[in-house]
N, C-alpha and C positions, 0 to 999 in steps of 0.2 A: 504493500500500500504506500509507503516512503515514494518509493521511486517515481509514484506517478503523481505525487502532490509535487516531484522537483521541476517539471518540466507543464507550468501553468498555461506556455502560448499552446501546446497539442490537447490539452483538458478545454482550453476554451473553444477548439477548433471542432471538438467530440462533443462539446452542448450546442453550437452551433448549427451542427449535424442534427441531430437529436432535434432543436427546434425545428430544422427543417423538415422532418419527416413528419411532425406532427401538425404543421400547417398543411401538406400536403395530404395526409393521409388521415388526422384525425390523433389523438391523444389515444387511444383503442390500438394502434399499429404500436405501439410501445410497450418495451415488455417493463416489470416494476422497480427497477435499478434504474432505468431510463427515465420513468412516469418521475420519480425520488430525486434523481439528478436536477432535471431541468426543475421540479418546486423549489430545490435547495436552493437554487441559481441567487436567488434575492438575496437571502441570510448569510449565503456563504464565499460567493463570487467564484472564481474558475476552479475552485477544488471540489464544487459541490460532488462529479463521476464519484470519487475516488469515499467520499464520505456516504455517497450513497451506497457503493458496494462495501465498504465495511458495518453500515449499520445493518442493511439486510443479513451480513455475515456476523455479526454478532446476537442480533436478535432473533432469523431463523428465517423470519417471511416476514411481507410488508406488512398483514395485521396485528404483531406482535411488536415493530418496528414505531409504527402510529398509537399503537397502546402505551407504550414502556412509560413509565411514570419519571418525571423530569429529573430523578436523582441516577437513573441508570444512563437513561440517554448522556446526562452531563458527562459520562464516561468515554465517548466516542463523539460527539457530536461536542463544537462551543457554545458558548451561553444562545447566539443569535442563533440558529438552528436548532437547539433543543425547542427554545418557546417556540420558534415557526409549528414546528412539529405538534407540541402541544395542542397550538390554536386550531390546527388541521385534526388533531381527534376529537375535540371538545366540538367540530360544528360536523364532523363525521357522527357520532355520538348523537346530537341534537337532531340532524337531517333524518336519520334512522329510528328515534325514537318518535318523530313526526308524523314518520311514517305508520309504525307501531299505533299510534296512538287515532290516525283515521282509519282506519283499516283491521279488518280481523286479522290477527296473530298467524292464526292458522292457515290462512290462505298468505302469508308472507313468510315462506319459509325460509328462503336465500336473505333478505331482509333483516329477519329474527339472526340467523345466525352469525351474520357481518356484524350484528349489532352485538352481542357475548362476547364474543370475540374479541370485539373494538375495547367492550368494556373490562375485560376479565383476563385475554392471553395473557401480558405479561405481568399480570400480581407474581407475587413469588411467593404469598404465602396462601393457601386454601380460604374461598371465599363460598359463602350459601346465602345464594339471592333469590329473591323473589318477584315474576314478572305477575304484578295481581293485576286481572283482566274484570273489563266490565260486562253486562249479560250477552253483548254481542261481540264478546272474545275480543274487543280494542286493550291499547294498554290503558291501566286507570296510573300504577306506578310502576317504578322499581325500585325495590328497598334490600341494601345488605342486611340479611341478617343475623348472619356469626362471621366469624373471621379468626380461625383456630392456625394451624402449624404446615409448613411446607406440603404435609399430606392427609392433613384430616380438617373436617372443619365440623362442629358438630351438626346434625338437623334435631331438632324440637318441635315436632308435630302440632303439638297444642300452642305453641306460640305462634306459629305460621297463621292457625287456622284463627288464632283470636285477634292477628293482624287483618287479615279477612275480612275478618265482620267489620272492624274497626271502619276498614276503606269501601264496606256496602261491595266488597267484589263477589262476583258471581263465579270466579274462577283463577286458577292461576298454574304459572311455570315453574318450577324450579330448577337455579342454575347454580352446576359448580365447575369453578375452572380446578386443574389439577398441575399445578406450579410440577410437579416430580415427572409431571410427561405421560402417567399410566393410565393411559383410554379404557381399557377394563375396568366397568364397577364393581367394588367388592361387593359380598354377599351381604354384607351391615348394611351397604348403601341401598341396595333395592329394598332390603325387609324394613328399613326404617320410609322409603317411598310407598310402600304396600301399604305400611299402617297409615301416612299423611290421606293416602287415595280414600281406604276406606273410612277413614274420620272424618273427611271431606263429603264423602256420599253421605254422610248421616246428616251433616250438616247442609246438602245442596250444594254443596261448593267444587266445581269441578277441578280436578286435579290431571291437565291436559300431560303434562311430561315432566320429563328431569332430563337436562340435558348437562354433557359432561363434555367441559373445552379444555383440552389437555392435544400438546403439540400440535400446535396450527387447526386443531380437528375439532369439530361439533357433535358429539356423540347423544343419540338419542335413546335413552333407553322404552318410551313408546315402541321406535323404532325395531328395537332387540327384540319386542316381543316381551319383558319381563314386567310389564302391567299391566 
C-alpha cells in the first residue's frame, strides 16, 4: 500500500479514469474499491485508490467498511475520511430505515438486510435488537436491546414482548450481529427464539424472524426452517 501512496500524479490519473467510466457508463459499471475511491476523492485528495483498497482490506467488504464505528476507521483512514465515511452511513442508515418504515418489512427483503448490516456488521461486541413493526408489518422502531461479549448477547423474552406492548406493535424482528464470524445459530439461540414466538402468539404479537449478520452474511433463521 506505501508504494502506491508514493507516486500521487499515477493515483490521480486512476481517479480520473475511474470518473470517467462513470460518467460514461453510470456509477453501476464500478466495482466497490472504485465506487470508495472516487467518494474518498473530496476528504482525501489523490491517495483516496490506495485508502480505499486498504479499508475494504481491513474491514472485509464495503458494508462493514461504511458500518465501522469512527474509533476503528481512525485506524486506517485520517480524521477527514473517517467522518466522510461516517456521514455516508448515518444517511445510508436513515434512507433505508425510510424505506422500512413506508413499506412492509416483508416484502423488503434486500432493503431489511443492507439495513442490519449497515447497522450491526462491524460492532465487535454481540448486539440483540429489535425491529418492532406496526399491524401492517412497517417499521414503528428499532431498539438495542442487550449488548453482552464478542459472542453472546443475552435475549429476554418477556422484556422484548413488554417492549411491544409499550410501542402498541403488532409484531417484530429480531436481530443479532455475531462480531466472532459464526453464521450457525446455537441451539440456546433458537430454543430461547421458540419460547419469544410462542409468548408472542399468546400475546398476538407476531414474531416474523431472527436474523443473524455475522461475516458480511444475513442469516435467517425463518429461512432455516427452525421456526
Amino acid at each position: 500500500m506505501g508504494a502506491a501512496y508514493r507516486n500521487p500524479l499515477r493515483e490521480g490519473e486512476a481517479l480520473a479514469d475511474i470518473r470517467r467510466r462513470a460518467q460514461a457508463a453510470g456509477p453501476e459499471a464500478l466495482d466497490a474499491r472504485e465506487c470508495l475511491a472516487l467518494a474518498l476523492r473530496r476528504a482525501t485528495g489523490v491517495q483516496a485508490g490506495p485508502l480505499a483498497a486498504a479499508l475494504l482490506q481491513r474491514f472485509g467488504s464495503l458494508p462493514e467498511a461504511l458500518g465501522a464505528p469512527p474509533s476503528r476507521l481512525a485506524e486506517v483512514a485520517p480524521a477527514p475520511a473517517a467522518l466522510e465515511i461516517a456521514v455516508w452511513r448515518e444517511l445510508f442508515r436513515k434512507s433505508h430505515e425510510a424505506e422500512l418504515r413506508a413499506r412492509p418489512v416483508l416484502s423488503s427483503g434486500a432493503v431489511l438486510q443492507d439495513y442490519v448490516r449497515a447497522v450491526l456488521a462491524a460492532e465487535t461486541r454481540q448486539q440483540c435488537r429489535a425491529l418492532f413493526l406496526d399491524a401492517r408489518n412497517r417499521l414503528v422502531r428499532d431498539e438495542r436491546l442487550t449488548c453482552g461479549s464478542v459472542d453472546h448477547a443475552p435475549v429476554y423474552p418477556r422484556e422484548i414482548l413488554r417492549r411491544a406492548l409499550e410501542l402498541d406493535a403488532a409484531a417484530l424482528i429480531l436481530v443479532q450481529n455475531r462480531p466472532a464470524g459464526q453464521v450457525e445459530p446455537t441451539s440456546e439461540m433458537v430454543a430461547d427464539t421458540r419460547s419469544l414466538v410462542d409468548a408472542g402468539a399468546v400475546l398476538r404479537i407476531a414474531v416474523h424472524d431472527h436474523l443473524l449478520v455475522a461475516d458480511g452474511r444475513v442469516v435467517s433463521l425463518r429461512a432455516r426452517g427452525l421456526l
